[in-house]
C-alpha positions in Angstrom: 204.3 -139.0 -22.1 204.4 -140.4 -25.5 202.5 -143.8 -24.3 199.4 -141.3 -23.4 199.8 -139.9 -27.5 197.7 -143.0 -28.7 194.6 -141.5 -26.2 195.0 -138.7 -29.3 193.2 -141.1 -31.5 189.5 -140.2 -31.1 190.9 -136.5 -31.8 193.1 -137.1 -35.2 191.3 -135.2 -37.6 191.6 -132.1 -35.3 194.9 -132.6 -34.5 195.5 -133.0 -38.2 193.8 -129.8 -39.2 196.5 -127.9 -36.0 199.5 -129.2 -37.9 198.1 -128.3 -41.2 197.2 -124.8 -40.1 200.5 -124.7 -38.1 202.2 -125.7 -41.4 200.6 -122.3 -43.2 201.3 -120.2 -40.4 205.1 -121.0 -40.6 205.0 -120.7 -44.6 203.8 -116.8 -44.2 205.6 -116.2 -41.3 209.0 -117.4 -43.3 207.9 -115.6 -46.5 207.5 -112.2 -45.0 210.7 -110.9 -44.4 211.7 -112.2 -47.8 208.9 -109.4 -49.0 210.2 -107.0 -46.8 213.9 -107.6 -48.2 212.6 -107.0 -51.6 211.0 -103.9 -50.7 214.2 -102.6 -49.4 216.2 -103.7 -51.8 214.0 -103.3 -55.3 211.4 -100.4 -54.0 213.1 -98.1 -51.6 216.6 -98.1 -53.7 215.2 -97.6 -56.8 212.4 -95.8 -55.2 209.7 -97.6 -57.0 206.6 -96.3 -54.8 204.1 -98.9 -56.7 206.3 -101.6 -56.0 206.4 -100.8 -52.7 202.4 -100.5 -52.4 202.0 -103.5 -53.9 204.7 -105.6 -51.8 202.9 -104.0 -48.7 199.6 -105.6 -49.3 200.5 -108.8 -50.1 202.6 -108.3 -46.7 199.0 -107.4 -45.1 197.4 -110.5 -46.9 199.9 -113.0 -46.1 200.0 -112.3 -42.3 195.8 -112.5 -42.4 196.0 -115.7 -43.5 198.6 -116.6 -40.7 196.5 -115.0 -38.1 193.4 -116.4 -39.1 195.6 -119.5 -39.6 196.7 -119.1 -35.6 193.4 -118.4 -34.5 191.8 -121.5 -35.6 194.6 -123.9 -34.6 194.9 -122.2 -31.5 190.5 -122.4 -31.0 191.0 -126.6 -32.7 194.7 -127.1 -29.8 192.4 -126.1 -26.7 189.8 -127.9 -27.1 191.5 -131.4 -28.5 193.7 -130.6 -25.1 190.5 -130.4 -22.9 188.7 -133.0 -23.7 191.9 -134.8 -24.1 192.0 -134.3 -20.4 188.2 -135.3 -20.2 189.3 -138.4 -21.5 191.7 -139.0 -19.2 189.7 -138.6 -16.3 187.2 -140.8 -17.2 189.2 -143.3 -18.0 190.9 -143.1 -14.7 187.7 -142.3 -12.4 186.3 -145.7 -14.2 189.9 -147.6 -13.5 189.9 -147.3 -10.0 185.9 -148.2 -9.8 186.8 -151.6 -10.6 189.9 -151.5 -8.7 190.0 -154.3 -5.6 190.5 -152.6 -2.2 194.1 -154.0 -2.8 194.4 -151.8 -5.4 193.3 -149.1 -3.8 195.4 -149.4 -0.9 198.3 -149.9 -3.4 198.3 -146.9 -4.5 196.9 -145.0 -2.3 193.0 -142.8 -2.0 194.9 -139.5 -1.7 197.6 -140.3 -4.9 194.4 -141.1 -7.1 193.2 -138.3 -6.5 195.5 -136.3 -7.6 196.7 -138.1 -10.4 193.0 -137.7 -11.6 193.1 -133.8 -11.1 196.8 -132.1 -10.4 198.9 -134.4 -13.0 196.2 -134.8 -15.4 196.4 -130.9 -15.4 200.0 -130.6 -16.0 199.8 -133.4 -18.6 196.5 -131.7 -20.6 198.1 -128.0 -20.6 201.0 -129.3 -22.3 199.4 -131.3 -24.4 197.3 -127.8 -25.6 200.7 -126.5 -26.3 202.6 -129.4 -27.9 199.9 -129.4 -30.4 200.6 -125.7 -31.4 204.4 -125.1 -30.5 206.2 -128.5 -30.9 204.6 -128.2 -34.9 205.1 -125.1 -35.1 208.9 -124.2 -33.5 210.6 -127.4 -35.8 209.5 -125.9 -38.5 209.7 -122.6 -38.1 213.7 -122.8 -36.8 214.7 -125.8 -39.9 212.9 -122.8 -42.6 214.6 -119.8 -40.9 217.9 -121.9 -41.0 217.3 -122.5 -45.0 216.2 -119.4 -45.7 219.1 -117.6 -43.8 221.3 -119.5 -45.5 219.7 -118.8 -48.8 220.6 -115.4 -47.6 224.2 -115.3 -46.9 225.8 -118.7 -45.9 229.0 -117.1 -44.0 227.1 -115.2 -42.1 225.1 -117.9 -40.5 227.9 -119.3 -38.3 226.3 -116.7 -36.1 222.9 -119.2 -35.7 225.3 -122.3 -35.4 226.9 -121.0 -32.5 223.7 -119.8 -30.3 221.9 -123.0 -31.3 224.8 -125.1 -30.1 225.2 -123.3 -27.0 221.2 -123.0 -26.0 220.9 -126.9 -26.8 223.7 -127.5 -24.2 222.0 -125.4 -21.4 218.8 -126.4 -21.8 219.5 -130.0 -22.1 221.4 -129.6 -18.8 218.7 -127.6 -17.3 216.0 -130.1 -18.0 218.2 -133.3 -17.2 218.3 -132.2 -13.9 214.9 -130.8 -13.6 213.0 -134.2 -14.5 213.7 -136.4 -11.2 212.8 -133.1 -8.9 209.4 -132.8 -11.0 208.9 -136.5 -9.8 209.8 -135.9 -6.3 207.4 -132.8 -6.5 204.2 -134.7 -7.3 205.4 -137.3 -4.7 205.5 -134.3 -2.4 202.0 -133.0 -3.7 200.6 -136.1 -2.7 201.9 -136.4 0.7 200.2 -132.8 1.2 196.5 -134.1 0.2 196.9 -136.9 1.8 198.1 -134.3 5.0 195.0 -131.8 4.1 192.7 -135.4 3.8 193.2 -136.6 7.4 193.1 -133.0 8.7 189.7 -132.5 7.1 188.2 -136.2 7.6 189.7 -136.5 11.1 188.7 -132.8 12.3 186.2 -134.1 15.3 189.4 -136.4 16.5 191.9 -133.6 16.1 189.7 -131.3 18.0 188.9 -133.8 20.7 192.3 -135.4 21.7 193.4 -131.1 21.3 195.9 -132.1 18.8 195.1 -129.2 16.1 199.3 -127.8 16.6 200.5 -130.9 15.7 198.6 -131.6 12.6 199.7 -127.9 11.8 203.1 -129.2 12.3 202.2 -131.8 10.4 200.6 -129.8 7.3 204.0 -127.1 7.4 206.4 -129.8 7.2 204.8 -131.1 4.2 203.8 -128.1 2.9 207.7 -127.0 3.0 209.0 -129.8 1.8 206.8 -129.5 -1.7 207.9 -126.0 -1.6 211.8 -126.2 -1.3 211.3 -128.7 -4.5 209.2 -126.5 -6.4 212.0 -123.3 -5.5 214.8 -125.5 -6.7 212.4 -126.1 -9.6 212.1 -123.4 -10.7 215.4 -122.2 -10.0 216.5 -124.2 -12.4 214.5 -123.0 -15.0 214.3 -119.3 -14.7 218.1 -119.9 -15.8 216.7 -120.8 -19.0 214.8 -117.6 -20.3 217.3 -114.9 -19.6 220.0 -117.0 -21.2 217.9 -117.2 -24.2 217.2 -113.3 -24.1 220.6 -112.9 -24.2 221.8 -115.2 -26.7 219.1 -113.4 -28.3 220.9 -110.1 -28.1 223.9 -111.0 -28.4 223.3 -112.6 -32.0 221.6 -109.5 -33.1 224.3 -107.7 -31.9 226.7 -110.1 -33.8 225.0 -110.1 -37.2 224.3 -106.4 -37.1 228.4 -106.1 -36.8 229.5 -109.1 -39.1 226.6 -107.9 -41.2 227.9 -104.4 -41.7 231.4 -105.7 -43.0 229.2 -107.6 -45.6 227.0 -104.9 -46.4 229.9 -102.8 -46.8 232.2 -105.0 -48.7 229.0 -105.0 -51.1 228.6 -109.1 -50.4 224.9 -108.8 -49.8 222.1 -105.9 -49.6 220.6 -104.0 -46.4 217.3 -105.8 -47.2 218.9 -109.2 -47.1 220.7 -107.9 -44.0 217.1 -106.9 -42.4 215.6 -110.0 -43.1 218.6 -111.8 -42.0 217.9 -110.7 -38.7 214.3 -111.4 -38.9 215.1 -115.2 -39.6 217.6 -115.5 -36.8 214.9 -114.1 -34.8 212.1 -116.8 -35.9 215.2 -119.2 -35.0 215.3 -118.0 -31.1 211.6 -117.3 -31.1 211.5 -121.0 -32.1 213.9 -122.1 -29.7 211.8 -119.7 -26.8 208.6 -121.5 -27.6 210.9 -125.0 -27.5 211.7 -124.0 -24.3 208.9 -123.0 -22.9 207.5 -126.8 -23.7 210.5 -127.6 -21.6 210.1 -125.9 -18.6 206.5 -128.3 -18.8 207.6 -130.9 -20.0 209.5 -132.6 -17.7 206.5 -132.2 -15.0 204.0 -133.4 -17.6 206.5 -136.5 -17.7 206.5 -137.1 -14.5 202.6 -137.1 -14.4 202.1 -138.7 -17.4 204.3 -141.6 -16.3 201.8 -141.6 -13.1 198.9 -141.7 -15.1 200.1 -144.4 -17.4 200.7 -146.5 -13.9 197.2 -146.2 -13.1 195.7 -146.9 -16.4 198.3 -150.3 -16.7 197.6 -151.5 -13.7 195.4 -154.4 -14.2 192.6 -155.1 -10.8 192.7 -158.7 -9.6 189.3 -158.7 -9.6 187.9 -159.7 -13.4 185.4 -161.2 -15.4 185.6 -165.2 -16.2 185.9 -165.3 -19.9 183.1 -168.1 -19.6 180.4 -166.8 -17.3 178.0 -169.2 -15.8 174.0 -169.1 -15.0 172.6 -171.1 -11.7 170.7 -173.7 -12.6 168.4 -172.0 -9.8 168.5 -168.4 -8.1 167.7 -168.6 -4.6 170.7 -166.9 -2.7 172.2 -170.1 -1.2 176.0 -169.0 0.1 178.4 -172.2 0.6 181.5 -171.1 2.0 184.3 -174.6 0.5 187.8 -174.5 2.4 188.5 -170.5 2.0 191.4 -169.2 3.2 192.6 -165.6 2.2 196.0 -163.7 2.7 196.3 -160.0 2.2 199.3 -159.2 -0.1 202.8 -159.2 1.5 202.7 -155.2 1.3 200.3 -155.4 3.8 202.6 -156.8 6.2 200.6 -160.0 6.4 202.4 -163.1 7.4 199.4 -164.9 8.7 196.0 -166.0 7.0 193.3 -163.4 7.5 190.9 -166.3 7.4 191.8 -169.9 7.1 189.4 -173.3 6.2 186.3 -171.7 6.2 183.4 -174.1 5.6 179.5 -173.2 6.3 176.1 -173.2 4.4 174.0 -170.0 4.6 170.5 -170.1 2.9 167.4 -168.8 2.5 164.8 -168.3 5.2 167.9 -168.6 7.8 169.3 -165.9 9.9 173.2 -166.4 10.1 175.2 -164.7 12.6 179.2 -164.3 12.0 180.8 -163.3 15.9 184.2 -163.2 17.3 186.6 -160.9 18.9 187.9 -157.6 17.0 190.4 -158.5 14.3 189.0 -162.1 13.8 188.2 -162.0 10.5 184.8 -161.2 10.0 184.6 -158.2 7.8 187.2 -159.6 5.7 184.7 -163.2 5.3 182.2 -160.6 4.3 184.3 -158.6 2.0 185.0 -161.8 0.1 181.2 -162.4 -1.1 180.9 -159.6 -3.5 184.4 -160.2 -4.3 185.9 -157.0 -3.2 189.2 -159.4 -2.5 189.2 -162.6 -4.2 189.7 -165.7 -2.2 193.3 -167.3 -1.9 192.3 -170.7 -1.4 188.6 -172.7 -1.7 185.8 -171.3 -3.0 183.2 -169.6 -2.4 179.6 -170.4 -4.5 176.0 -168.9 -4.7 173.5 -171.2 -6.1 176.1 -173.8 -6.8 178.2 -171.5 -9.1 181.7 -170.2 -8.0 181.5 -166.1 -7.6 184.5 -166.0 -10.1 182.2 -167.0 -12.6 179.1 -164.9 -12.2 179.1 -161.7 -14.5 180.6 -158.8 -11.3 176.8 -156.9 -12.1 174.6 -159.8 -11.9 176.8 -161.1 -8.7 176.2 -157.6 -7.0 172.9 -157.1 -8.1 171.7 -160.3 -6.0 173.8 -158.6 -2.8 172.7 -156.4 -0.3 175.3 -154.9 2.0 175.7 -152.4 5.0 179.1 -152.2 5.6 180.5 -151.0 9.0 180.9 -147.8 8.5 177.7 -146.0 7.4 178.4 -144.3 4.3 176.1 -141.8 2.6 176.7 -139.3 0.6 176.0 -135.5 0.0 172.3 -135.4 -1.1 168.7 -135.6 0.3 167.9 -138.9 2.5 165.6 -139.8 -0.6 168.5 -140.0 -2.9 170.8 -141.8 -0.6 167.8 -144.4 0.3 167.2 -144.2 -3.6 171.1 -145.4 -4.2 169.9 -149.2 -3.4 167.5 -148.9 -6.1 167.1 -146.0 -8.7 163.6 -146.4 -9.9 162.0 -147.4 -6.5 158.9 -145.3 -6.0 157.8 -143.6 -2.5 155.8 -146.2 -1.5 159.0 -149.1 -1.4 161.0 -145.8 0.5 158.7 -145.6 3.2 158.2 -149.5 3.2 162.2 -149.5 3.4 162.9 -146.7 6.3 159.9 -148.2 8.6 161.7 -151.6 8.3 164.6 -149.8 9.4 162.8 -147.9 11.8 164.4 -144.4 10.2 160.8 -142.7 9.7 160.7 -142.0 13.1 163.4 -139.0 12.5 163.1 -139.0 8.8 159.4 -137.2 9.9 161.0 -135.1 12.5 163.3 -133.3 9.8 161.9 -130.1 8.5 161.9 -131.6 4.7 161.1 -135.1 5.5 162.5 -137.7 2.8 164.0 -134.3 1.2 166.3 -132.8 3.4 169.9 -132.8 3.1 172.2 -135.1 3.9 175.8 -133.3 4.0 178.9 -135.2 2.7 179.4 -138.7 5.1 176.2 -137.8 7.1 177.7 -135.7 9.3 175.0 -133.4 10.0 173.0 -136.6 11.6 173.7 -138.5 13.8 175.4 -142.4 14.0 172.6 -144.7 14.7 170.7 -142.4 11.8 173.2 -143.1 9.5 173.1 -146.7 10.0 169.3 -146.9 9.7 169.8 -144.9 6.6 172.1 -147.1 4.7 169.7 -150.5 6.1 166.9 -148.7 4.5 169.3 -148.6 1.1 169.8 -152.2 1.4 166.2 -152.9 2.0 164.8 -151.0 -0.7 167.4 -153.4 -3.1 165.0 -156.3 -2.4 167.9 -158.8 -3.3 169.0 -162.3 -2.6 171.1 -161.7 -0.2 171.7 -159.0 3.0 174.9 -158.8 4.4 175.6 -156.9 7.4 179.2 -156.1 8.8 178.2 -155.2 12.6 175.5 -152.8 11.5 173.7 -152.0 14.3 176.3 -151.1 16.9 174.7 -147.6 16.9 171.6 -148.6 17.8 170.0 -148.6 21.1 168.7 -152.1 22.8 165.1 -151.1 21.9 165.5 -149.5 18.0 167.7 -152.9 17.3 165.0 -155.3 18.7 162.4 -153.7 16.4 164.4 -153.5 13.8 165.9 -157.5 13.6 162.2 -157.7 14.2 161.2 -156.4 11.3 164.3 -157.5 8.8 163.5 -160.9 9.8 160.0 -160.3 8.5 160.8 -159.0 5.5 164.0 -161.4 5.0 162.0 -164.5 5.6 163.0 -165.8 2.0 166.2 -164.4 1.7 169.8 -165.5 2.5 170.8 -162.6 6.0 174.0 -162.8 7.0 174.9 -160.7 10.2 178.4 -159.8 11.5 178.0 -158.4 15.1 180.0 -158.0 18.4 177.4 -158.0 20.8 175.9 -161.4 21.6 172.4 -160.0 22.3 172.3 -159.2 18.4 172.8 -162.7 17.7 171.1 -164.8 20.1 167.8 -165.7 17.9 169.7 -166.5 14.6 169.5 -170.0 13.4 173.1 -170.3 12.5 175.9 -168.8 14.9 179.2 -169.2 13.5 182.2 -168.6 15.7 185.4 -166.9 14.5 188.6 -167.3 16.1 191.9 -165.8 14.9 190.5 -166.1 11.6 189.3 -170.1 12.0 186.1 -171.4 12.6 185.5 -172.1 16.4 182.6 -173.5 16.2 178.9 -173.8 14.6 175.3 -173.8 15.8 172.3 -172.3 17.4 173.1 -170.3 20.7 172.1 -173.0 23.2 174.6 -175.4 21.1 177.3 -173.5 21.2 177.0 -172.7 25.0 177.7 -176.4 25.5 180.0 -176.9 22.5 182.5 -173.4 22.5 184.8 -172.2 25.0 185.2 -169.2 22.7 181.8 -168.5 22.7 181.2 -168.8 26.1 183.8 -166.6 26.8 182.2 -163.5 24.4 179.1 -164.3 26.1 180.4 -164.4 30.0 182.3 -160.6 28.9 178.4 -159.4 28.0 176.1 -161.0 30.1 175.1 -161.7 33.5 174.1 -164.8 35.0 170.3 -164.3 35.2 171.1 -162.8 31.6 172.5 -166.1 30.3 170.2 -168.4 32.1 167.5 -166.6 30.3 169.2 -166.9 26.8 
């Protein structure tokens, strides 16, 4: 908790006009029932009515100004607290942006997500009352201690006692309390991730009629972040009556050790009443302390979540020396790469391994090989969503660790394999590739990707809405779709990670028709499991078990790769082949 304090630093001036205010507050709150002492004492006994007037409205005066003193810290507390919180969740919305998909899987989609929402919530609403209370309570219980004192020293063995015996049950209480509060943000994430898949998966669950076990499913992690939250709080509703009643049981005590004193003539029934008033600021002090408490230890436990996010460094960085090509054509050499995912993967084999092959401009290369090959991860490796473990991999002579991650990117073009668009008209998703492309480079983008064909049989044309993952429209839509965003990009490079397996023979024909049109001076680089999608390219390179199985046009490598011929024997006919 106290490593988030120094993201308080854009807010210091507020936060040091709460303590200040905070500070005044306790001044008038501590010198009011010194006033009302002396009223007793001086006005009533000696039944001096101007006196009493008088006292009275500097009384009134003196608890304005620590209204209007609560007010404004209270106004300055939520707002430092809110955009406290703001801050926060920028800092970790842009964290995980540059996060490598190791990262990512690391921690996991569902636990980001609530760390960015559910803990940042716990951690911001204490925060709002840290700034108000934990000023406030300190000084409030070490004044009322010095001024009861000042009072009668004897008589404030009382206050030693209930202080000693609160701090030992709320320490107790909120030792055990922290480790559950962990366990019960573990717990919270389990359930999203639960409530995720059940929402994301809802056309599976429906189809394999499996909507009682993911019910199952949902209950048991919905009762295990319950039975943690009930010991929870179990634990700390303990804490509030046993204040109450230290509470009454001090009053109780001073009023009886009191009475000897007033009666023995040691002190005054004015000093006596505000006696009690300042061993009531002391247990109002300790309320509020404990009311942080009760928080507290849950705000821990999300801060110290947070904090993991916001320290964990991505793999994936800038070179402190960035380098220009000398030219900027698009030219892709692949030297020697080899890449493991991490251990916690389960890896134990390379995902690729000695990958060497030139793509450039003008030529259509085509990336094939049997499911769990390596050919998205090859792909991935370009825009440097992993980094390489071994080799290199260079674009116009210059290793992608030391392009500048936008300028790499911009020059990139990719449709990955599952279409992704997002909630918004099929102009703003086409629009993605390229913000400030006007309707003209659209239209030139969806007929290349032969989507105006539906795009004009939608009610709204290039305006009608696309829900969240496209899943009012169809597959092959989608995939057109998210072409058309590459298109529009006009880059240096197109990748495509088995884009077109949607498509019907006759929409893909047109289509590689028409990218190989418009691509005819960039770098394409195709990932596809059907042979008839990669029959024309000028390149074929075969992937085998993560290793290069062999390279060349498609006649080549019908008299060159066993592999190959074996993909294309599982696809093709005879007659089919023969014609190839």
């Amino acid at each position: 908790m106290l490593k988030l304090m120094k993201h308080l630093k854009p807010f210091k001036w507020p936060v040091f006009l709460i303590i200040l205010f905070m500070f005044f507050r306790t001044i008038t709150d501590l010198y009011l029932p010194t006033l009302m002492s002396d009223i007793v004492d001086i006005g009533i006994v000696n039944g001096d009515t101007d006196y009493i007037i008088k006292t009275g409205i500097i009384m009134l005066g003196i608890a304005l100004i620590g209204g209007a003193c609560s007010i404004v810290s209270g106004y300055l507390s939520a707002k430092v607290g809110t955009n406290f919180g703001k801050s926060l969740r920028k800092q970790l919305f842009t964290k995980a942006t540059y996060y490598s998909l190791h990262e990512i899987d690391q921690i996991g989609t569902a636990s980001l997500i609530t760390r960015t929402t559910n803990d940042i919530v716990q951690v911001q609403n204490v925060m709002t009352m840290v700034l108000r209370i934990a000023t406030m309570a300190p000084l409030m219980a070490i004044g009322s201690i010095a001024m009861a004192l000042s009072k009668d020293v004897p008589l404030s063995g009382v206050i030693v006692v209930v202080i000693a015996l609160m701090g030992i049950v709320i320490g107790l209480a909120v030792t055990k309390a922290i480790p559950l509060f962990k366990t019960m943000q573990i717990k919270v994430d389990k359930l999203n991730l639960v409530m995720r898949e059940r929402l994301t998966g809802l056309r599976v669950i429906r189809a394999f009629n499996r909507v009682k076990t993911e019910e199952k499913r949902f209950e048991k992690a919905n009762k295990e972040l319950t039975d943690v939250a009930i010991k929870v709080n179990k634990l700390m509703a303990i804490m509030m009556p046993f204040i109450m009643l230290m509470f009454s049981l001090s009053s109780v005590a001073i009023i009886w050790f009191g009475g000897f004193r007033v009666d023995s003539g040691a002190i005054q029934v004015g000093v006596l009443m505000a006696f009690i008033q300042y061993t009531s600021q002391v247990l109002m002090s300790f309320l509020m302390l404990t009311m942080i408490m009760v928080m507290v230890p849950r705000a821990s436990a999300s801060a110290e979540r947070i904090n993991e996010v916001i320290n964990l460094d991505s793999e994936i960085v800038n070179a402190d020396k960035l380098k220009e090509p000398t030219s900027s054509r698009g030219i892709i050499e692949f030297k020697n790469v080899s890449f493991f995912y991490h251990s916690d993967h389960g890896a134990s084999e390379a995902a690729i391994e000695n990958i060497s092959f030139t793509a450039k401009p003008g030529d259509y290369t085509a990336i094939i090989g049997g499911t769990g090959s390596g050919k998205s991860t090859l792909i991935n490796l370009i825009p440097r969503f992993y980094d390489v473990t071994k080799g290199d991999i260079e674009i116009d002579g210059v290793n992608v660790k030391d392009y500048d991650m936008k300028i790499l990117r911009e020059k990139i073009s990719l449709v990955p394999q599952e279409a992704l668009l997002f909630s918004g008209s099929v102009k703003e998703n086409i629009k993605y590739g390229k913000t400030d492309a006007t309707m003209e480079e659209l239209f030139e983008a969806a007929d290349i990707a032969r989507a105006t064909e539906f795009i004009d049989e939608m009610d709204e044309k290039f305006e009608s809405y696309i829900s969240q993952g496209g899943t009012n429209i169809s597959g092959g839509q989608k995939q057109r779709i998210s072409i058309a965003r590459a298109v529009v990009r006009k880059p240096q490079i197109y990748l495509f990670d088995d884009s077109f397996s949607a498509l019907d023979a006759k929409t893909e024909a047109e289509l590689r028709g028409k990218l190989k049109e418009h691509t005819k001076d960039t770098t394409l680089i195709v990932v596809a499991q059907k042979v008839t999608s990669v029959m024309n390219a000028d390149q074929i390179i075969v992937i085998d078990q993560g290793k290069i199985s062999g390279i060349g046009t498609h006649k080549e490598l019908l008299q060159t790769s066993e592999v190959y011929n074996e993909i294309v024997a599982s696809q093709l006919s005879k007659e089919e082949i023969a014609n190839g």
